[in-house]
PDB file as gemmi writes it, atoms N, CA and C in Angstrom:
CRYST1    1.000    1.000    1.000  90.00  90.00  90.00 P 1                      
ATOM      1  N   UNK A   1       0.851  -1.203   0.000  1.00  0.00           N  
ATOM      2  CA  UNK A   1       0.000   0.000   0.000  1.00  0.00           C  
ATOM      3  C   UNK A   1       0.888   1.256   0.000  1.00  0.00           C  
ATOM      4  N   UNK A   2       1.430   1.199   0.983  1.00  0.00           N  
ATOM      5  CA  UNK A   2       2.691   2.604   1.055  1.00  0.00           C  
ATOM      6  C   UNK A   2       3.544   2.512  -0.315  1.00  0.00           C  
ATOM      7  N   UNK A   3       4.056   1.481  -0.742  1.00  0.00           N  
ATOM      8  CA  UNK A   3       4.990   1.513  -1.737  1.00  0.00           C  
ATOM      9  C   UNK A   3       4.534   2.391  -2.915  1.00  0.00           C  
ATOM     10  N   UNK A   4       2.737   1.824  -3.008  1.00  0.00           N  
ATOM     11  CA  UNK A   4       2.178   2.353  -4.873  1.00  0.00           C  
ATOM     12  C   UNK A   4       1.674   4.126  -4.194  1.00  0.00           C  
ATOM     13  N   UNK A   5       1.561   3.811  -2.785  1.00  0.00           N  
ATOM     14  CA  UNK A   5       1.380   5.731  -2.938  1.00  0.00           C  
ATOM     15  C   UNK A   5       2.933   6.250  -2.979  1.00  0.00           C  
ATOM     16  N   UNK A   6       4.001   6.010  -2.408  1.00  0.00           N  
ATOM     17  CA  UNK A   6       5.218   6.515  -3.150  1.00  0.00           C  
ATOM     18  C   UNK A   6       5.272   6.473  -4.769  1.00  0.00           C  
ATOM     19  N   UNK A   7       5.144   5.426  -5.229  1.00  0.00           N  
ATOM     20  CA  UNK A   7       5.269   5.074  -6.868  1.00  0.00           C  
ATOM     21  C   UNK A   7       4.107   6.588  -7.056  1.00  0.00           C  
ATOM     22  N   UNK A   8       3.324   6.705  -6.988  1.00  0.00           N  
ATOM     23  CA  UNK A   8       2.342   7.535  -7.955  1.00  0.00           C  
ATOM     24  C   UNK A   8       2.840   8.802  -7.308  1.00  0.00           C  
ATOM     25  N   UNK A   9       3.260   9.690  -6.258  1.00  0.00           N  
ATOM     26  CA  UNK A   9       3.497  10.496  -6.075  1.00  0.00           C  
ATOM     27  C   UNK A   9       4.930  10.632  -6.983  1.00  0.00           C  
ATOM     28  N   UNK A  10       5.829   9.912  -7.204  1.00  0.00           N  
ATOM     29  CA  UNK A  10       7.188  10.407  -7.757  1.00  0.00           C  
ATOM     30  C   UNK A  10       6.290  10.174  -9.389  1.00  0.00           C  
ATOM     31  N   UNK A  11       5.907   9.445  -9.695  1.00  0.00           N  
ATOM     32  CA  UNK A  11       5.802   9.486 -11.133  1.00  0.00           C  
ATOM     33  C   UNK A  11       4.580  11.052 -11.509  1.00  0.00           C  
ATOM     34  N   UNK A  12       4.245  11.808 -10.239  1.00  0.00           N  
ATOM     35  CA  UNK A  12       3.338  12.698 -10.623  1.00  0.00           C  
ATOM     36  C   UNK A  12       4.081  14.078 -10.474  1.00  0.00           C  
ATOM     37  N   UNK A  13       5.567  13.717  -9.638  1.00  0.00           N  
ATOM     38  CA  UNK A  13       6.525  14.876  -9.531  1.00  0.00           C  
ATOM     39  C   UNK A  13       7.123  15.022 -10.806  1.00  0.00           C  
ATOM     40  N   UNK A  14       7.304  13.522 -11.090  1.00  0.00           N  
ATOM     41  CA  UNK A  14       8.397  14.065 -12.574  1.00  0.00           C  
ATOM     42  C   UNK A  14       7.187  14.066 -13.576  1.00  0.00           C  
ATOM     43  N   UNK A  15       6.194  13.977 -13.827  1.00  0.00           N  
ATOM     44  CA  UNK A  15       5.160  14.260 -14.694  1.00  0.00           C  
ATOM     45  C   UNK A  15       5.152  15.866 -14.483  1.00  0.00           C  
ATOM     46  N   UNK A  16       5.366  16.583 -14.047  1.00  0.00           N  
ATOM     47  CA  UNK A  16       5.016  17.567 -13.250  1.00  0.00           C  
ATOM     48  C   UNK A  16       6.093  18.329 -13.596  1.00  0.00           C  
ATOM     49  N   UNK A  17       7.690  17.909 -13.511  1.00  0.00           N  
ATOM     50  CA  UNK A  17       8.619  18.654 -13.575  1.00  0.00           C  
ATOM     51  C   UNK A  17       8.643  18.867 -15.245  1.00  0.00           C  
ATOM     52  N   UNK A  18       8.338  17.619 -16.183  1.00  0.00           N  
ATOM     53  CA  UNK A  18       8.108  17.967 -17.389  1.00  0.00           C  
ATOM     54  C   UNK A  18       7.453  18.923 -18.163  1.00  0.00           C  
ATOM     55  N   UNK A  19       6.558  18.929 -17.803  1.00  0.00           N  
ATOM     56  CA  UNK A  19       5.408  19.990 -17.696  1.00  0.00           C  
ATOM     57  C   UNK A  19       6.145  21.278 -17.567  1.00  0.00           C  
ATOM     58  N   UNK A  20       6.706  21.535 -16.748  1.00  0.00           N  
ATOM     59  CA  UNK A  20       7.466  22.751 -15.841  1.00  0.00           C  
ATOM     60  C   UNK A  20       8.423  23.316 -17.490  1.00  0.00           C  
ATOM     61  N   UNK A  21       9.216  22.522 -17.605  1.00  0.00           N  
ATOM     62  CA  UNK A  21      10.526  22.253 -18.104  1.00  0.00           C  
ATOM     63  C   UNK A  21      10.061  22.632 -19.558  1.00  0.00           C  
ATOM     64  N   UNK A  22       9.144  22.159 -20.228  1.00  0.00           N  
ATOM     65  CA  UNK A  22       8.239  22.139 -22.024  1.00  0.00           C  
ATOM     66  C   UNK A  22       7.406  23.432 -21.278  1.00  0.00           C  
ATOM     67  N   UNK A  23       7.084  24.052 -20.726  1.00  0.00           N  
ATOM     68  CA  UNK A  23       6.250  25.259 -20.725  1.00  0.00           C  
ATOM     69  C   UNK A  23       7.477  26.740 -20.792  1.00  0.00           C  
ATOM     70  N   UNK A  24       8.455  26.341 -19.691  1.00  0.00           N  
ATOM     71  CA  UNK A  24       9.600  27.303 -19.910  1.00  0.00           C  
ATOM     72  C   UNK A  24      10.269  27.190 -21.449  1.00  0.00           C  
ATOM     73  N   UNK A  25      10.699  26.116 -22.019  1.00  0.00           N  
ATOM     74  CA  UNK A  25      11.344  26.060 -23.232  1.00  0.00           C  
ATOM     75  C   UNK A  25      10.437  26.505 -23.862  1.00  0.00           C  
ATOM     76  N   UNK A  26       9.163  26.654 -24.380  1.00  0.00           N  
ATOM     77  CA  UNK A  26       8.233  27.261 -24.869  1.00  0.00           C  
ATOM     78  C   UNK A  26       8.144  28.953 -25.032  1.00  0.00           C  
ATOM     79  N   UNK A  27       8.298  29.450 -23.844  1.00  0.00           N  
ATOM     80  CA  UNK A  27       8.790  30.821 -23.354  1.00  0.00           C  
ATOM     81  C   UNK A  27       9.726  31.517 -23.661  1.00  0.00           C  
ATOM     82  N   UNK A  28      10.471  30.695 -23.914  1.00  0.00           N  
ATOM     83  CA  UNK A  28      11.815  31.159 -24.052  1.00  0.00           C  
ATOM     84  C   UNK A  28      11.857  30.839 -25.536  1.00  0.00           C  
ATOM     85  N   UNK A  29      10.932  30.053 -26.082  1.00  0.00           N  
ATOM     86  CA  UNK A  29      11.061  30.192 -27.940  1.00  0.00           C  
ATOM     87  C   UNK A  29      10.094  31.233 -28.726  1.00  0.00           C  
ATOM     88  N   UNK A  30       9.293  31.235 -27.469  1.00  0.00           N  
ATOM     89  CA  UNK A  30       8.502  32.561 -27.983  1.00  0.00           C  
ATOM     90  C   UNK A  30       9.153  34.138 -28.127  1.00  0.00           C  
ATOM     91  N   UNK A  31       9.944  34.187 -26.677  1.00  0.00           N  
ATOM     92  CA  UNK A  31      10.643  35.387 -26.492  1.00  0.00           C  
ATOM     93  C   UNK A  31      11.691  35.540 -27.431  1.00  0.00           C  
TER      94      UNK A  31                                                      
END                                                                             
């Protein structure tokens, strides 16, 4: 039980940091 709520929280951080990461490069191709 503890293990798959670790598993889904890290796979929703780096889902998350991607997100982050393709919205700035975006920004910065606009600018």
């Amino acid at each position: 039980m503890m293990m798959m709520t670790v598993m889904v929280t890290v796979m929703t951080m780096m889902m998350v940091m991607t997100v982050m990461v393709t919205v700035m490069t975006v920004m910065v191709t606009v600018m």
